[in-house]
C-alpha positions in Angstrom: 161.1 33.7 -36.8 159.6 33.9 -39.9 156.7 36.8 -40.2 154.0 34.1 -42.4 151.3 36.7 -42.2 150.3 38.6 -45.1 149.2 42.4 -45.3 145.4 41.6 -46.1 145.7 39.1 -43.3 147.1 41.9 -40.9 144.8 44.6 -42.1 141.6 41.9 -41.1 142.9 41.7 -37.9 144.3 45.3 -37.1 140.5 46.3 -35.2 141.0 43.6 -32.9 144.3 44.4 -32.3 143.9 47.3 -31.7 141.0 46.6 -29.0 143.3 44.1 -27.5 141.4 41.0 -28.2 143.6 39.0 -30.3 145.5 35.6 -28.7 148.9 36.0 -27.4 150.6 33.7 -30.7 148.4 36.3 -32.8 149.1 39.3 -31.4 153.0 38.6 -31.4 152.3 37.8 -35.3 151.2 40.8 -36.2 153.9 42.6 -34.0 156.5 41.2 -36.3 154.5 41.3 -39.4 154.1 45.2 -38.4 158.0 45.8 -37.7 158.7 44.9 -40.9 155.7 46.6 -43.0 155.4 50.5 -42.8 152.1 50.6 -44.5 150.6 48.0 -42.2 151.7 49.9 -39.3 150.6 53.6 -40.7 147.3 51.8 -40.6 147.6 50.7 -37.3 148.4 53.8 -36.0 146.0 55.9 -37.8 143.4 53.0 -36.2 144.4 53.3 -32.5 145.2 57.8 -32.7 140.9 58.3 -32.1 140.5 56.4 -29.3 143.7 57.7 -27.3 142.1 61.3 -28.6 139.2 60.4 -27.2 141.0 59.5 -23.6 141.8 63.0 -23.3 138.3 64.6 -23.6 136.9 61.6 -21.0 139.6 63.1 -18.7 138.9 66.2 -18.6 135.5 65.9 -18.3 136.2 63.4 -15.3 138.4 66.1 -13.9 135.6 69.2 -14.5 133.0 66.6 -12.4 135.2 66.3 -9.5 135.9 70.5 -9.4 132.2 70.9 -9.6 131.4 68.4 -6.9 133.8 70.0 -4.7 132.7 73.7 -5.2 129.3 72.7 -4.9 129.9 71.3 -1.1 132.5 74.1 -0.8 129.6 76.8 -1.4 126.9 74.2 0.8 129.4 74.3 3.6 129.9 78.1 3.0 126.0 78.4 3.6 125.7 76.3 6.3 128.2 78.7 8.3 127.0 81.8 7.7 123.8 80.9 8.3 124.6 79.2 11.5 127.0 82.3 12.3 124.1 84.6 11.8 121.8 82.3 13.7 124.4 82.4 16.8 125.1 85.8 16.8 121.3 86.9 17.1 120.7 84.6 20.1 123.7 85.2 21.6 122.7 89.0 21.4 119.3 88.2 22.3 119.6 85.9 25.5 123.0 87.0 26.5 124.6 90.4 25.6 120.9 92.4 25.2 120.6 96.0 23.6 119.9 99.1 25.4 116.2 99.9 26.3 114.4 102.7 25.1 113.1 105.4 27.8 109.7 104.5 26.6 109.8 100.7 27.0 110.6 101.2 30.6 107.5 100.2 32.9 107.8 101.3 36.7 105.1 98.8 38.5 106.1 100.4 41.5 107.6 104.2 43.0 106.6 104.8 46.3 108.8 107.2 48.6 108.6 105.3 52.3 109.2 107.0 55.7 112.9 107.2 55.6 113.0 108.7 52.4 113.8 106.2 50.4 112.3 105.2 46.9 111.4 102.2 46.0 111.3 100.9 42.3 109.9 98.3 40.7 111.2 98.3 37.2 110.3 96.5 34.1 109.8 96.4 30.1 106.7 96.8 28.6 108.0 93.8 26.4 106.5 90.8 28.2 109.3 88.7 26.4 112.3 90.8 27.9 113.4 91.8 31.5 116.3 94.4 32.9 119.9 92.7 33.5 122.9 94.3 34.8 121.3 97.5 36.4 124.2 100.2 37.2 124.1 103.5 38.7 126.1 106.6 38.2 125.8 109.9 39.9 126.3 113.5 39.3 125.3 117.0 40.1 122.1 115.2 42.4 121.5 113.0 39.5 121.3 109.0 39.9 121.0 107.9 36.4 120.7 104.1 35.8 121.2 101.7 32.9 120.6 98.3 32.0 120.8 95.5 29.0 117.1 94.2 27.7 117.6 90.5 27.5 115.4 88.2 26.1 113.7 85.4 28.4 114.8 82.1 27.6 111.1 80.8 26.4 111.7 77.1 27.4 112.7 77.6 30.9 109.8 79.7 30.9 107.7 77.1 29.2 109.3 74.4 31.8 108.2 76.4 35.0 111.8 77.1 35.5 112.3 80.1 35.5 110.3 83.6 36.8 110.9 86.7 34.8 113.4 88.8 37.2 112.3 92.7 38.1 114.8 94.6 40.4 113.1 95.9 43.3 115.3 99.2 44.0 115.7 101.0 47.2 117.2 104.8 46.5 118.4 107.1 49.4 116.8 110.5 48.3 118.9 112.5 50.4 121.3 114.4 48.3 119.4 113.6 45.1 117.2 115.9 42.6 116.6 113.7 40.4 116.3 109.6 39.1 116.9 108.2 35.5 116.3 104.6 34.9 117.1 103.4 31.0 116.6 107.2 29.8 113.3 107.6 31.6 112.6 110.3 34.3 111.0 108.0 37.1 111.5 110.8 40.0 112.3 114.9 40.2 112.5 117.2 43.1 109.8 114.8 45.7 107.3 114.2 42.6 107.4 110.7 41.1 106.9 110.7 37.2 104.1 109.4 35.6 104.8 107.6 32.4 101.5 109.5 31.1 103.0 113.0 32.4 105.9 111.9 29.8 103.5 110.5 26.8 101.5 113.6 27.0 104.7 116.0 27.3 105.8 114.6 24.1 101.8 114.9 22.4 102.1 118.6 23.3 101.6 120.7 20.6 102.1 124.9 19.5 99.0 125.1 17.5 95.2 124.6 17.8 94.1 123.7 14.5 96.4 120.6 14.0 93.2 117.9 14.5 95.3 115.1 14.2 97.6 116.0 17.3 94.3 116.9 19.5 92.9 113.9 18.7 96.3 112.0 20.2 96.2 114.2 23.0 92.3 113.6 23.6 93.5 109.9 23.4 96.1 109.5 25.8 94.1 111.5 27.7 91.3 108.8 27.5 88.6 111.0 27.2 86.6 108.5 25.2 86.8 105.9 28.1 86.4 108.1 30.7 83.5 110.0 29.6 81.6 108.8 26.3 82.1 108.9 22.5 82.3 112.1 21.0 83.2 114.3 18.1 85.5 117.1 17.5 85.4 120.8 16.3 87.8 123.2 16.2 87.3 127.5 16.0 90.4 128.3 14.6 89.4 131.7 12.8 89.5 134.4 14.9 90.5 134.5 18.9 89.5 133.1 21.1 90.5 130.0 19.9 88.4 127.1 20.9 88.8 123.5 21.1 84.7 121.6 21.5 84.2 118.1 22.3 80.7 117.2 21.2 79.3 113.7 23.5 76.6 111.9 22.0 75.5 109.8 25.0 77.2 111.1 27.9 75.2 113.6 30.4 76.8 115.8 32.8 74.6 114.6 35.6 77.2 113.5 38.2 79.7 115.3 39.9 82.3 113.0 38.5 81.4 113.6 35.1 81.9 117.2 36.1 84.8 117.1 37.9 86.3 114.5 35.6 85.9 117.2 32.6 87.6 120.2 34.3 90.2 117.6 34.9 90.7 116.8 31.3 90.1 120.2 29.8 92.5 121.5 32.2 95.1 119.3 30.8 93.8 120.3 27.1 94.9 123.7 27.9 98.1 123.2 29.2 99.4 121.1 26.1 98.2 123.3 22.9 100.2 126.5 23.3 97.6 128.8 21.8 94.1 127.3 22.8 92.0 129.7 24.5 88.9 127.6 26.0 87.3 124.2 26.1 84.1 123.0 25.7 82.8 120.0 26.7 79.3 119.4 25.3 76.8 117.2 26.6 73.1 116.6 24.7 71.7 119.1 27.4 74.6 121.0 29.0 78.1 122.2 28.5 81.2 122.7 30.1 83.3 125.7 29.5 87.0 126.6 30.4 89.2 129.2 29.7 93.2 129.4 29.8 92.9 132.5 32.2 90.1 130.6 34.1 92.5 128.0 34.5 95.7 129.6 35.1 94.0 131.3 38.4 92.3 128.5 39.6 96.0 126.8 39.3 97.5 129.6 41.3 95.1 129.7 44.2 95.3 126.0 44.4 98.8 125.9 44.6 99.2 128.6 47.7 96.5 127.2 49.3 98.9 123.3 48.8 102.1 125.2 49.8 100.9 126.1 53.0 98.7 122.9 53.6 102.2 121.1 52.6 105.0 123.8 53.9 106.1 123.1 50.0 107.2 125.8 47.8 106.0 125.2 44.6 106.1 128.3 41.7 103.1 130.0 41.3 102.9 130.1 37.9 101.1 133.0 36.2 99.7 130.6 32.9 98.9 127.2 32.5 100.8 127.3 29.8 104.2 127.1 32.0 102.8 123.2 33.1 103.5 122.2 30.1 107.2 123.5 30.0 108.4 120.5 32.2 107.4 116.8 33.6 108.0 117.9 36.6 105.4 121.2 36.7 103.2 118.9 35.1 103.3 116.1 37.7 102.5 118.7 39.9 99.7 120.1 37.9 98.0 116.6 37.8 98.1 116.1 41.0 96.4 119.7 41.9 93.9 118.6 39.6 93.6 115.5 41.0 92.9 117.0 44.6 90.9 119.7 42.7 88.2 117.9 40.8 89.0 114.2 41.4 88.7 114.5 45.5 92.0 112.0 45.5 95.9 112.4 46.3 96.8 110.4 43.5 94.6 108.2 42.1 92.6 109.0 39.1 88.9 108.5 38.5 87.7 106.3 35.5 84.0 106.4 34.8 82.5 103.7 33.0 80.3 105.0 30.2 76.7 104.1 30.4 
């Protein structure tokens, strides 16, 4: 067929040749017309190259997009499960597995030793939030030691009225035993329950007299301020005897419980600095003195005079400063004391300040 298309004619309609918008019968004249003219077609060629360049860099952009997109919800979903891990593996340690309890967030509501010789515990945590699960008992040597996971109450049963927190009422044979652990806490030695206090003020002791900041914890687990009154500190530390004072601003020693209640405490004062030599307990118009050798015989006396009352045998123990050595001389100071000054067997006097 004869090519009747010139090169101007052909170079007009090269652009829309190129973009593919020319009639069939057009487009298959310029075909020909381009077979048959090299320049023509150079041009053609030279026309289409920038747009098929141009493909490429669309592509690869296209194809950067999609990699993005997809690492993007590759790292969300990578989030998401850790998080969600994390989030599991706290409950499930929480309401299910537990931890181990400290000694000191062990709470006996209840050690009483019945007729039969058997003791009977009531134990909790002091964490309202947690209770004991899985108590198991070992023995050795006369010593029953217990343990237990801390488990977190589930808060909506609890919420729901479903569920009551659980405390394990334990009933121990004492026959053959010297001593009870629960969760790394002493709870009963040799016939003495332990009190958590005894423990609290054990660890409070301290070697030395003019360390203010320990007396004052002592003085406060001791609750001397809301047993007695308010009152200032002041210490003689400069030549012996070494004196610890208690100055009450409001507080008279008018009552024999206020008496009695301060030989109680200054007793104890005694017993847990290693080198204090006398307490004074002054009022606004008397005083209360005590010595560690004033002490340590009253202490003696008291305890032949409870070993025969008792058929016990409980060391006589030439210094108050041997109390202090163990909870269970200490248990058995306090509760000299207690008969002593407190008239009671085991319950301890508070009085209210005025």
């Amino acid at each position: 067929m004869k090519n009747d298309l010139t090169c101007g004619v052909v170079r007009d309609l090269l652009p829309s040749y190129v973009e593919n918008l020319l009639g069939e019968e057009s487009r298959e004249a310029v075909d020909r017309h381009l077979e048959t003219c090299p320049e023509c077609r150079e041009r053609k060629e030279a026309m289409a190259a920038p747009a098929e360049e141009a493909a490429e860099p669309e592509k690869e952009v296209d194809y950067l997009k999609r990699v993005k997109k997809g690492t993007v919800h590759k790292i969300v979903l990578a989030v998401v499960c850790t998080v969600l891990l994390v989030v599991g593996g706290y409950l499930l340690k929480e309401f299910v597995i537990g931890r181990t309890p400290d000694a000191e967030h062990i709470s006996i509501e209840l050690a009483q030793v019945d007729a039969e010789n058997n003791l009977n515990l009531l134990a909790d945590t002091y964490w309202g939030a947690y209770e004991l699960r899985g108590l198991k008992s070992t023995e050795e040597n006369g010593i029953l030691t217990y343990t237990a996971r801390e488990v977190r109450v589930n808060p909506f049963q609890t919420a729901q009225g479903g569920y009551r927190k659980q405390i394990p009422l334990l009933s121990i044979p004492l026959k053959g035993l010297d001593e009870v652990w629960i969760c790394g806490r002493l709870v009963w030695q040799d016939g003495m329950v332990i009190d958590r206090d005894t423990l609290l003020l054990l660890d409070a002791k301290t070697p030395y007299c003019g360390d203010a900041p320990a007396l004052g914890n002592i003085a406060k687990l001791l609750q001397v301020g809301s047993r007695i009154g308010r009152y200032n500190i002041s210490l003689q530390t400069s030549e012996r005897p070494y004196r610890w004072t208690l100055e009450f601003e409001e507080t008279e020693e008018t009552t024999s419980e206020i008496s009695g209640l301060s030989r109680f405490l200054g007793y104890q004062m005694l017993a847990l600095v290693e080198n204090l030599d006398e307490v004074c307990f002054q009022y606004p118009s008397s005083s209360g003195f005590f010595t560690a050798e004033i002490a340590s015989n009253s202490l003696a006396r008291l305890t032949e005079v409870y070993n025969d009352k008792h058929a016990t045998s409980w060391p006589v123990h030439e210094s108050i400063k041997e109390y202090a050595e163990s909870p269970l001389e200490y248990q058995r100071m306090v509760k000299l004391l207690e008969e002593m000054f407190l008239g009671t067997s085991g319950t301890t006097v508070t009085v209210v300040k005025p």
